[in-house]
N, C-alpha and C positions, 0 to 999 in steps of 0.2 A: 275399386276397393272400398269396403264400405267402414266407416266412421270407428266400428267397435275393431273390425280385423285391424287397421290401420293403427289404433291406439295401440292393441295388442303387441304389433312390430316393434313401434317406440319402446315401449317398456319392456320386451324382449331385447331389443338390440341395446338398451342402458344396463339392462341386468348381467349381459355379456361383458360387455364393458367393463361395469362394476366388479363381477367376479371372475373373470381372467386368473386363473390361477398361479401364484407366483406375482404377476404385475404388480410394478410399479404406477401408481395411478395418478401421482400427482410428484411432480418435478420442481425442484425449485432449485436450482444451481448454484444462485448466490445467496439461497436461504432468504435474509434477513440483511439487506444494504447495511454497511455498516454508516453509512449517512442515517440513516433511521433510528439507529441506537442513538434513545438520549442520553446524557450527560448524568452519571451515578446510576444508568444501568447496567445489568449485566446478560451478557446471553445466556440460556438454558436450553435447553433438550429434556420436552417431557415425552414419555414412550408408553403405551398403553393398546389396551383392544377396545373395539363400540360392539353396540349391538344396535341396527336401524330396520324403523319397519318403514316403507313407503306405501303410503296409499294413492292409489291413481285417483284422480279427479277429473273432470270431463275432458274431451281430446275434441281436436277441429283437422280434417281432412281439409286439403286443398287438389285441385284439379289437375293441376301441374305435378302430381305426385308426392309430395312436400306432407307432411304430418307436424302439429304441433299440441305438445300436452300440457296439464300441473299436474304433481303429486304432493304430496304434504309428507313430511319427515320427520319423526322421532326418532331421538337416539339416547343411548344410555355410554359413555363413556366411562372409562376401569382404569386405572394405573396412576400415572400420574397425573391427571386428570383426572376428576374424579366430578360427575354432574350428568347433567341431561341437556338436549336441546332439542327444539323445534323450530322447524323451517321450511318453508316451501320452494320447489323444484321445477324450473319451466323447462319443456324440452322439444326439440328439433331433430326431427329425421328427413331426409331425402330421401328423394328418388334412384339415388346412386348407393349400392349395395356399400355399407361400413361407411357410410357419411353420416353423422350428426351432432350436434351438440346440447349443451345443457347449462342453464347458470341455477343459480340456486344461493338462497343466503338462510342460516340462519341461526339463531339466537342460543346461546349458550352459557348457562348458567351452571355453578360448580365450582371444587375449589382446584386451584394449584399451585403448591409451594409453600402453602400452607395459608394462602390468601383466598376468599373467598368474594365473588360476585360475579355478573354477567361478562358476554364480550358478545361481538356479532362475528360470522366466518360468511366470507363471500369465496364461492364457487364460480372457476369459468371453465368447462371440457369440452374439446370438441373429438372427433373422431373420423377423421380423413382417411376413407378407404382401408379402414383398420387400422389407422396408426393412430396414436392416444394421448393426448394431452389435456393434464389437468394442473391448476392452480388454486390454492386454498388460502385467504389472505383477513388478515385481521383488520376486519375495517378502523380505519385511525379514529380513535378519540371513540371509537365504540366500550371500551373495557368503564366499569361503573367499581364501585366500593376497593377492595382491597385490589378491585385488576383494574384499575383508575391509570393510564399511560401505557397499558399493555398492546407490544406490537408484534407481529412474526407471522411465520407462514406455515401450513403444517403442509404433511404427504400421509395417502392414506395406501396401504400396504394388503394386499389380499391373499390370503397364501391357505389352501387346503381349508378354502372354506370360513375361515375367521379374517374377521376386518380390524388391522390393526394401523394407529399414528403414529407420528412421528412428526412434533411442536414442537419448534424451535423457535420460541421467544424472547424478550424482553422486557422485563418490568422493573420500572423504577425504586431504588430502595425503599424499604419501610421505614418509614419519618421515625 
């Protein structure tokens, strides 16, 4: 398999992944531990659609079958959430048809709640013989200015084509 078709696979089989129509694409069952909620916060639910463009960046074929990529990520978020971010996307495909995974983090800047500043999202998916698992989690102590203690997980929701979240956080009162 040569280096570009192999790349191609990857990013074909994440694009599948990714738009699944209908799927759920990121699970989080207990949301937001209520151990994690500090002390004067409160939980929310912000709800909104992105729009992402991915660009691929070079891929590395292995002999074993095995494929590993980056791609770089921009996004534009809409709703309650309201910002942009950029982040970069490593990704893992096998040799076994509907295996792969993916991590990914990135940087998110925007306002919500009417508070304004960064956060970082950390990404983990993997994709076991077509079953699908993702997790989106706000890395701790990453939120900066008004999102300064901001914690939660989102779920990213794909349905006829449009990419929509589903954040469920918590931020500390406004002093």
């Amino acid at each position: 398999m040569t280096r570009r078709f192999a790349y191609t696979v990857v990013v074909s089989s994440l694009a599948l992944c990714l738009t699944f129509p209908g799927m759920v694409l990121a699970q989080s069952p207990a949301r937001v531990p209520s151990a994690s909620i500090r002390e004067g916060s409160m939980m929310s639910r912000a709800n909104g659609t992105f729009e992402v463009k991915v660009t691929p960046q070079s891929a590395d074929g292995y002999a074993d079958g095995a494929t590993m990529g980056r791609l770089t990520l921009d996004k534009q978020f809409r709703g309650d959430l309201e910002g942009t971010s950029k982040g970069q996307m490593l990704t893992a495909i096998t040799s076994v048809k509907g295996s792969a995974g993916y991590v990914a983090v990135e940087l998110v800047s925007g306002t919500i709640a009417g508070r304004g500043g960064s956060f970082i999202l950390q990404h983990s998916g993997t994709m076991s013989r077509g079953t699908q698992a993702l997790t989106l989690t706000v890395v701790p102590d990453s939120g900066t200015d008004g999102l300064t203690g901001l914690t939660g997980t989102m779920v990213i929701i794909i349905a006829n084509g449009t990419h929509a979240y589903e954040f469920d956080y918590s931020l500390p009162r406004a002093p």
